[in-house]
Every structure is written in structure tokens, then in C-alpha cells.
N, C-alpha and C positions, 0 to 999 in steps of 0.2 A: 744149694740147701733144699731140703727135702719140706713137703709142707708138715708135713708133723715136727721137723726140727722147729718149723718157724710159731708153732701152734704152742709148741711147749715153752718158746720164748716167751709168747705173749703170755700165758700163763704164768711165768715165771716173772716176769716184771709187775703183772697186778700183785699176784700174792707175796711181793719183794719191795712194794709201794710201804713207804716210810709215813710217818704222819702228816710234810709235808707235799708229798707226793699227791695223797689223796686228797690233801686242802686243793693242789694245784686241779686234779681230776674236776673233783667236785664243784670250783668256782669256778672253770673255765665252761664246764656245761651249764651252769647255772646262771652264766653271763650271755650264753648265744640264748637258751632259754626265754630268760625277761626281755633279752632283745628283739626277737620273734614275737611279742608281747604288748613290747612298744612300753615297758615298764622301765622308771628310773632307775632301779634297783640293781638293769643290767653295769651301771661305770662303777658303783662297788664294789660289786664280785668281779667286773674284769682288773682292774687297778686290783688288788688281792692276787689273783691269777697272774697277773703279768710279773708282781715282787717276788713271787714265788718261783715262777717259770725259770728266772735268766739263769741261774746258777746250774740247769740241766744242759742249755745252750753251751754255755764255756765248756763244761766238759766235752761235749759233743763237737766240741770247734764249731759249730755253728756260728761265728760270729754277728753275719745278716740279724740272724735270727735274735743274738745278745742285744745289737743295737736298734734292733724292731723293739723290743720289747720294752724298752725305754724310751721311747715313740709312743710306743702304745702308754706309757705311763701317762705322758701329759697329754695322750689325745683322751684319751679314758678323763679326766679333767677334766678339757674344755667340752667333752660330748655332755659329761654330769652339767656344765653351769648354763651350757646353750641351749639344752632342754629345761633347764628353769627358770632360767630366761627369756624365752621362747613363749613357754606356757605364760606366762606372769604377764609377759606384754600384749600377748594375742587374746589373753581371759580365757582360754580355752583351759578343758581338763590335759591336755598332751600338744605338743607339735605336732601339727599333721602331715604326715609321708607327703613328698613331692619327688618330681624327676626332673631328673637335668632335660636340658634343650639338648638338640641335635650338636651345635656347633661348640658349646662348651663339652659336651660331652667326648668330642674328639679330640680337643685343647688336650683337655686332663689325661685322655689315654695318649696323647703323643709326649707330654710332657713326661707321665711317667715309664713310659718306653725309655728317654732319654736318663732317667733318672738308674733304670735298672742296669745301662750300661756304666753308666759313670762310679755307680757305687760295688757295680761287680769288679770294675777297675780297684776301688778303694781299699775292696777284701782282701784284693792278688799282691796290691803292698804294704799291707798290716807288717806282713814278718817283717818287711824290710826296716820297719822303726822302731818295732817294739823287739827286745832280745826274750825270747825261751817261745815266742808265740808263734805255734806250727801253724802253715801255710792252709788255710781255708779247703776245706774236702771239696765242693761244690761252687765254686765262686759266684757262678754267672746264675745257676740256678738256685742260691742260696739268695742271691741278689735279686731277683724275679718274688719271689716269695715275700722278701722285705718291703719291696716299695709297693710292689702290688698292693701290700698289706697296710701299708700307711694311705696310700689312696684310697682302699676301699673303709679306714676306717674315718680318716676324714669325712667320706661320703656319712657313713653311719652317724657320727657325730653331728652332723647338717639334717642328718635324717632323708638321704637320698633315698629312692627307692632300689636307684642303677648301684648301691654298696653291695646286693645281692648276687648280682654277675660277675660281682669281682672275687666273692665269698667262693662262689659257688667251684671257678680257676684256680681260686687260692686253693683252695683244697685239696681237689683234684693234684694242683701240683708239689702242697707238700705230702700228702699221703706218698707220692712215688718218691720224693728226695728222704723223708723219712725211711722209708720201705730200705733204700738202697743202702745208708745209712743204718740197717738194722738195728732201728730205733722202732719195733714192730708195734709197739706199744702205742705211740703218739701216732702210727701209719692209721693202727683201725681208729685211732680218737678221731683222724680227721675224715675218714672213710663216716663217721659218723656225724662230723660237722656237715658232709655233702649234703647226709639228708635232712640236716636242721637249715641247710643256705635256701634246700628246695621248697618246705615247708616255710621259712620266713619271708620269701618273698612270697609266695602265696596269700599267705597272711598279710603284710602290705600292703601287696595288692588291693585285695578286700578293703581294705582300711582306705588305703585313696579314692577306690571307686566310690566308698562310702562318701567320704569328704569332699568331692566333685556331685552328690548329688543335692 
């Protein structure tokens, strides 16, 4: 496909954006946003973004991506009660950014290594139990995408700093499963998350070094 076919897709899908399309647009920037921010405000607008999201997944056979997102439902929850609870217990105005240790930090990436295999298996036998449900387009990398994504928002939720390395992969590798998937539209949204995963660690950053002196 030629890049002006692919230019006029994307084109075609904003200006093809339904009312909840652009709920989904608008809260899902509006969530990495306040997140960047270190503002509560980010597990409303993602919890909104996620209800809204799954029904584009199924279509797409995305299924990772259907059962991420209801992940993301309740981790969007506990991220809202642990930051006010957090705050409330510590008397500060926010939870303040911390980073994992070296040795938990390898736990979590081995554990969820283990986890992307186990559930890319999960995806490859959906069809086999459920009847009319086509066989997953991307298993392994749809599977990569999901749990990465539940790690790195657990991190977020806890208020790691290390959520941003995961953001930053996540993206990078849905933009290409998107892409391939000519789903162009969500490719450049996450081509866009890249530079808001760059920008909020940044900003974290700041905010710890601050909170360490």
C-alpha cells in the first residue's frame, strides 16, 4: 500500500470518528495527559476510555487487547483508590514517584515474560471453545501488548517511575501491530503516546529528583 493510500485512511477514519470514537480519542489523551501530571483526574478519563475502547477490539479480533482492557478497567480503580489513599496516609498533597529495586525489577519483567507466553497460548485456543470466534490475527504479539500493558499499569497505579519503559515498548509495539493490522488510525495515536511515555517520564523524573531532595 502506497503512503498516500495509507494517508487517506487515516484521514478517513478521523473524519469517519462517530461520537464515541472521539469520547474514546479524547479521553484516552486526556488520561496519559493528567498522568504526565501526576493528577487524579488521569483513572476517570482512563476508566471512560477503556468502556469505550473494547467494542473496537472485538471487531478488530484483537482479543489481548478486549481482555487488556478490562484489566485496565479494574486497575484504573485500584490506581484512583491507591493514590487516595496514599495521599491521605502520607498527608502529602500526591504520592510521590518511586522506582523499583534492581532485583524486584527483574522478578516483574521475568514474571511477565512468562505471562506473554502463557496467554499468547490462551489467544491460539479461544476459537477452540468459543463457536463463531475467528482465530486471533497476531497471538503472540497481541499477547506481548496485553500483559506488558497490565504490568506497566500496575507500575502506574503504585506510581512506579520504571511504568514509563514499559509505556514507552508498549507503544513502539502497538503502533507496528496496529500499523499491520491497518488500523492506521490508533498506529499514529500510539506513535503519539511515544512522545507523551517520553515526556512523562521526564516529568517524573523531575518530580522524584524533587522528592529526594
Amino acid at each position: 500500500m502506497h503512503l498516500s493510500e495509507i494517508w487517506q485512511q487515516i484521514v478517513n477514519s478521523i473524519t469517519e470518528l462517530d461520537f464515541w470514537g472521539i469520547v474514546a480519542l479524547v479521553t484516552g489523551l486526556l488520561a496519559v495527559y493528567y498522568l504526565i501530571k501526576e493528577n487524579i483526574l488521569t483513572w476517570p478519563f482512563g476508566i471512560l476510555y477503556t468502556v469505550v475502547s473494547l467494542f473496537v477490539f472485538w471487531q478488530a479480533r484483537l482479543y489481548g487487547d478486549l481482555l487488556l482492557h478490562i484489566f485496565y478497567l479494574v486497575l484504573n480503580i485500584y490506581g484512583w483508590v491507591y493514590w487516595v489513599k496514599g495521599k491521605n496516609k502520607a498527608n502529602q498533597e500526591e504520592v510521590p514517584v518511586t522506582s523499583l529495586k534492581l532485583k524486584p525489577a527483574l522478578v516483574i519483567l521475568g514474571v511477565t515474560g512468562v505471562m506473554v507466553y502463557v496467554f499468547g497460548k490462551f489467544l491460539i485456543a479461544i476459537p477452540n471453545w468459543f463457536d463463531g470466534v475467528e482465530p486471533a490475527s497476531l497471538p503472540y504479539w497481541d499477547s506481548a501488548t496485553s500483559m506488558l500493558s497490565v504490568t506497566a499499569m500496575w507500575l502506574t497505579a503504585r506510581k512506579k517511575i520504571d511504568n514509563w519503559y514499559y509505556w514507552f515498548g508498549i507503544d513502539i509495539l502497538a503502533t507496528g501491530v496496529y500499523f499491520y493490522k491497518e488500523l492506521y488510525f490508533y498506529s499514529v495515536l500510539y506513535l503519539v503516546y511515544i512522545v507523551m511515555a517520553v515526556a512523562g517520564y521526564l516529568a517524573w523524573k523531575k518530580s522524584q529528583n524533587l522528592n529526594l531532595n
